[in-house]
C-alpha positions in Angstrom: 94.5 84.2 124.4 92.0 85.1 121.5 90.7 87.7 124.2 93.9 89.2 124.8 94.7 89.4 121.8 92.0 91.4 120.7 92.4 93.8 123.7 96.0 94.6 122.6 94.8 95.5 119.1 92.1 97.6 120.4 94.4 99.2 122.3 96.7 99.9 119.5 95.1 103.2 118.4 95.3 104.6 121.9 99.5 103.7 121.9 99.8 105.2 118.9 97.9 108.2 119.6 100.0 108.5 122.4 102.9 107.9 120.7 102.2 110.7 118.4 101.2 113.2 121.1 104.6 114.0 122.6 106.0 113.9 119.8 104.3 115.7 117.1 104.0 119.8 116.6 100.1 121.0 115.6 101.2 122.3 112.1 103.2 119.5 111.1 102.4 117.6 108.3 103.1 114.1 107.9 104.1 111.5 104.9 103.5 107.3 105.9 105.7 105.1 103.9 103.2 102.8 102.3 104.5 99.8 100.6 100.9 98.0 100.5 101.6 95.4 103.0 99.3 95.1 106.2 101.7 97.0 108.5 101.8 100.3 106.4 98.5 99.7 105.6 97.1 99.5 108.7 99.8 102.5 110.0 97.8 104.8 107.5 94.6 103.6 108.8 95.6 104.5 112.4 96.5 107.6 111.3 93.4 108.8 109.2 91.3 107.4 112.5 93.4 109.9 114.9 92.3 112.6 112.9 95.7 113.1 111.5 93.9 113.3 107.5 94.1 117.0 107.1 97.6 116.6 107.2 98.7 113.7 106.2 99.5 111.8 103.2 101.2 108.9 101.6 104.4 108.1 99.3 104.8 104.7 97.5 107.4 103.8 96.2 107.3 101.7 92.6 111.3 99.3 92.7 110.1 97.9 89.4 111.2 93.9 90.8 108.0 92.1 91.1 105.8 91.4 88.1 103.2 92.0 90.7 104.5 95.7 91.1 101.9 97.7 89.0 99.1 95.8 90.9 100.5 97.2 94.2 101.1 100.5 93.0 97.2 100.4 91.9 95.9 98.8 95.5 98.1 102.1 97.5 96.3 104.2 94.9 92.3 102.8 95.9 93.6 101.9 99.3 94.5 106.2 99.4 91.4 107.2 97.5 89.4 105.9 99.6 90.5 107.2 102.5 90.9 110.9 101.2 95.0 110.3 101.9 97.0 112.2 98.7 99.5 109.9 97.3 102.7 110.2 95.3 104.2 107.2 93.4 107.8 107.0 92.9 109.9 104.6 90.4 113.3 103.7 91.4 115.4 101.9 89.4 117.5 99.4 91.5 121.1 99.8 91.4 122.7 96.2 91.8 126.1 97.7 90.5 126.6 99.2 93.7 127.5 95.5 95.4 125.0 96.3 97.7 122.8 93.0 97.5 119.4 92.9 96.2 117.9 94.0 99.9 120.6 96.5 100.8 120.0 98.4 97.5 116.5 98.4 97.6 116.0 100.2 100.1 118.9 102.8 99.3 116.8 103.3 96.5 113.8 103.7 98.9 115.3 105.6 100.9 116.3 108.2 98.5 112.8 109.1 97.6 112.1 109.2 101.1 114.6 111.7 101.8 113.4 113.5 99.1 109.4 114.0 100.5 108.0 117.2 101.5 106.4 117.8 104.8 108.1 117.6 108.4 107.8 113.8 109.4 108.4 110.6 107.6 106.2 107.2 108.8 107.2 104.5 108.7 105.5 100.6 109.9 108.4 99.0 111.1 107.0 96.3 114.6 108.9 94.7 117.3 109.8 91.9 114.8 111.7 93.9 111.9 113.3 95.3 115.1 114.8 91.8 116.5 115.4 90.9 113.1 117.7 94.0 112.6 119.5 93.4 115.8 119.8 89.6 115.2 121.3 90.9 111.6 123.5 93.9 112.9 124.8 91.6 115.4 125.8 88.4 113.2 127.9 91.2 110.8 129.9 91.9 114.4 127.6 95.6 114.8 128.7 98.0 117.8 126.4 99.3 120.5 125.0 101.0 117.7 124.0 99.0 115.0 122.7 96.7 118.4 120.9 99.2 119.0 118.9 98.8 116.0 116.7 101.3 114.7 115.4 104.1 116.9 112.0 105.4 117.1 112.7 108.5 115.9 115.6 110.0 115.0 116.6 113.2 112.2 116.2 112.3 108.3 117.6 114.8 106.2 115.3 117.8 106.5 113.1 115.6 108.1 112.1 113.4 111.2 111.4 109.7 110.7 109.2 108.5 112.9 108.4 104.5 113.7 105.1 104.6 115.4 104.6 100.2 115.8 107.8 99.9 116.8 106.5 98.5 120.2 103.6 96.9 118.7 103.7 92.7 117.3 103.1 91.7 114.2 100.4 89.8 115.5 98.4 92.5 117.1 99.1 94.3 113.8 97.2 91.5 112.0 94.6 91.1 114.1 93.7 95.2 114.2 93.3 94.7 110.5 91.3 91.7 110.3 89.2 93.5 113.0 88.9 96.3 111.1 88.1 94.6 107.3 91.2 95.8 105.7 93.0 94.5 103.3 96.6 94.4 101.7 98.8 92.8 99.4 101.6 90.0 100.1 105.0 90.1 98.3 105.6 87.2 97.2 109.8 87.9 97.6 108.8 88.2 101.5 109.0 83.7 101.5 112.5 84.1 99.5 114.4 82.3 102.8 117.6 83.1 100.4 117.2 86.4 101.7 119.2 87.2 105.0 116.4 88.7 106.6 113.9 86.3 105.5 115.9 83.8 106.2 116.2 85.4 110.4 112.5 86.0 110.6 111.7 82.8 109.2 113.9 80.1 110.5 116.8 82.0 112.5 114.3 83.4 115.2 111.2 80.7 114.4 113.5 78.4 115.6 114.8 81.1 118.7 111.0 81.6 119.5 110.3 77.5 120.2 113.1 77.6 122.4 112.6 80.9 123.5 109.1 82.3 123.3 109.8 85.7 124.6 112.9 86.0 121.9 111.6 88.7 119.5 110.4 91.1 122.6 113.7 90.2 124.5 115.3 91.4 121.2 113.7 94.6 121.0 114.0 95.2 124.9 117.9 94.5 124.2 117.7 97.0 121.5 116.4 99.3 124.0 119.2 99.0 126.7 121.9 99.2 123.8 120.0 102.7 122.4 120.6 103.9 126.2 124.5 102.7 126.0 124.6 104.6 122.1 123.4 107.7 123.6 125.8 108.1 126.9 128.6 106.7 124.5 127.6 109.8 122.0 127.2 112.4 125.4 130.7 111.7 126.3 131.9 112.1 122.0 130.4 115.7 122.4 132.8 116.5 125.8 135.1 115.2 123.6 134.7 117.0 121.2 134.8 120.3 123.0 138.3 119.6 124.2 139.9 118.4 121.7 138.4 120.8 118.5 139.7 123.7 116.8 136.9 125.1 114.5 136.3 122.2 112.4 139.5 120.3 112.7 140.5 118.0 116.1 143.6 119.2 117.7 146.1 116.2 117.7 148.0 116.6 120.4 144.5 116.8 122.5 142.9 113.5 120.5 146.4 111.7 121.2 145.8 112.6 125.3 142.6 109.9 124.8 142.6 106.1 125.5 141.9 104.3 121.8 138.6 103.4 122.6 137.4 106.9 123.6 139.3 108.3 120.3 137.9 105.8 118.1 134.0 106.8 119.9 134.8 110.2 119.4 136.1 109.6 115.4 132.4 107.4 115.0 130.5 110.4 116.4 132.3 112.8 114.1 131.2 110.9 111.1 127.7 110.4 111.8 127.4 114.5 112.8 128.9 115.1 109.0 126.3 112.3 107.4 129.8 110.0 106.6 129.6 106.2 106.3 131.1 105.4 109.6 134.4 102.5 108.0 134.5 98.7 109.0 135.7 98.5 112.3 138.7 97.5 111.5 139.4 100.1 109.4 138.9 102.6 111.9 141.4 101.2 114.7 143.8 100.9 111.7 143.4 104.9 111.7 143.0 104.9 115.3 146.3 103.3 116.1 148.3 105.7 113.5 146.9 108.6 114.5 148.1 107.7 118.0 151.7 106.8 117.1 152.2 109.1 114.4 154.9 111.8 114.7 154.9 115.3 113.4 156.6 114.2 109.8 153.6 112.2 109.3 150.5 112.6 108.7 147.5 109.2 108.8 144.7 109.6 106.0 141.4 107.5 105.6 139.6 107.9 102.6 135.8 107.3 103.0 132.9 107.9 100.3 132.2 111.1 101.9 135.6 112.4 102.1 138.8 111.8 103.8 139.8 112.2 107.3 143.7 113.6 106.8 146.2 114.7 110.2 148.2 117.1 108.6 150.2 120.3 111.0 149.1 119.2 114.1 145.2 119.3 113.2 143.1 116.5 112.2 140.7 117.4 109.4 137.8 115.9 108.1 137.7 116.9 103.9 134.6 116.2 102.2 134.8 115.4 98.6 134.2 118.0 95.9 
């Protein structure tokens, strides 16, 4: 096993390289999420090895929860010195007002200053395991094809392209590339917290999947992979949709009323996620759904959403974005 091991984490600079080959233009330059923990840490590492340093740096971002955050902030910064990588730190201030959770608004404050970075492509160390874990949690909150789908190895990120490089890769092999290699990195201690949800999945939800199932986590990811498949045809049929039923920017009601309510409802998720809208609870949208449907010409079905409001008003359904 130890000899296997080590071959798959040998072999992890030649899948990432490979990774990054078909998918990466020659000019473009590229920003690694770096949190200090041994997967970003060790995604940086790959990176400078490939030869990717001319063009590459590093954002960290500061949340400002951990009395321990200063010291991580200061290990990014020798970690990056050291390797020649430029790196920005950012300090967030977490917004619990937004009823978010703790873990939800964190990274919507991450995620901010990563939509925020200059350069082309966003990095970031996500492994097979955060992948199950996301499924196992998108799943228990009663998730569609696409939240099963979990999170895709690359998709568009603002004015950028995230990119998830390990996806594929364990956190095992991850591990034992940096202990092979003499790198270090920093714990967070919140990381144990099982009150957590997804502490409490990786930790006893799917240890106690992998005893009965050892091949849970990869069956997980490979589930993820079948349900990104069933997201994409699903979205392939919103776009023929789409061409027969728009008008400009509005949907023609008469032509979205001609579809069954699963295909409008597809075709209504697909609209939102083109615009950048929170896509509503599911039962909120076959609420909308089933009006739209039934509704006659003296009416006229509204949803209001944070990004605007979807509104059926003289035969046309229009999609208004808040001033």
């Amino acid at each position: 096993m130890a000899a296997s091991r080590n071959s798959l984490s040998a072999n992890l600079p030649e899948r990432v390289g490979a990774f990054l080959a078909t998918r990466l233009g020659p000019d473009e330059r590229l920003t690694v999420g770096l949190s200090g923990g041994c997967d970003s840490v060790v995604l940086l590492h790959l990176l400078n090895r490939l030869g990717y340093a001319g063009r590459l740096d590093a954002i960290h971002v500061h949340h400002g929860l951990s009395p321990n955050a200063d010291a991580w902030a200061q290990f990014c910064a020798d970690y990056c010195l050291r390797l020649g990588v430029p790196l920005a730190i950012r300090r967030v201030v977490v917004d619990l007002s937004l009823g978010l959770g703790l873990e939800a608004a964190a990274r919507e404050a991450r995620y901010q200053v990563f939509a925020e970075t200059a350069g082309d492509c966003l990095l970031l160390a996500h492994h097979r395991g955060d992948q199950a874990e996301t499924v196992l949690f998108n799943l228990l909150r009663g998730a569609g094809v696409t939240g099963a789908a979990g999170m895709p190895v690359e998709r568009p990120f603002g004015k950028l392209r995230l990119l998830r490089p390990l996806l594929a890769s364990s956190r095992a092999d991850i591990e034992a590339y940096a202990g092979q290699t003499g790198l270090a990195w920093v714990d967070d201690e919140s990381n144990a917290d099982t009150a957590l949800t997804r502490n409490f999945l990786r930790h006893e939800a799917l240890a106690a999947l992998n005893q009965r199932f050892p091949a849970a986590e990869s069956s997980l990811a490979q589930a993820a992979s079948h349900f990104s498949e069933a997201a994409g045809l699903l979205d392939d049929l919103a776009a023929l949709d789409w061409q027969q039923v728009s008008d400009s920017d509005a949907a023609r009601l008469p032509a979205l009323k001609a579809l069954s309510l699963p295909r409008l409802k597809n075709l209504l998720r697909h609209r939102l996620r083109q615009l950048g809208w929170q896509v509503p609870v599911a039962s909120r949208l076959d609420e909308f759904a089933r009006q739209l449907l039934a509704a006659g010409p003296d009416r006229h079905p509204e949803l209001s959403l944070p990004g605007g409001k979807m509104r059926a008003a003289r035969g046309l359904l229009h999609w208004l974005p808040e001033k």
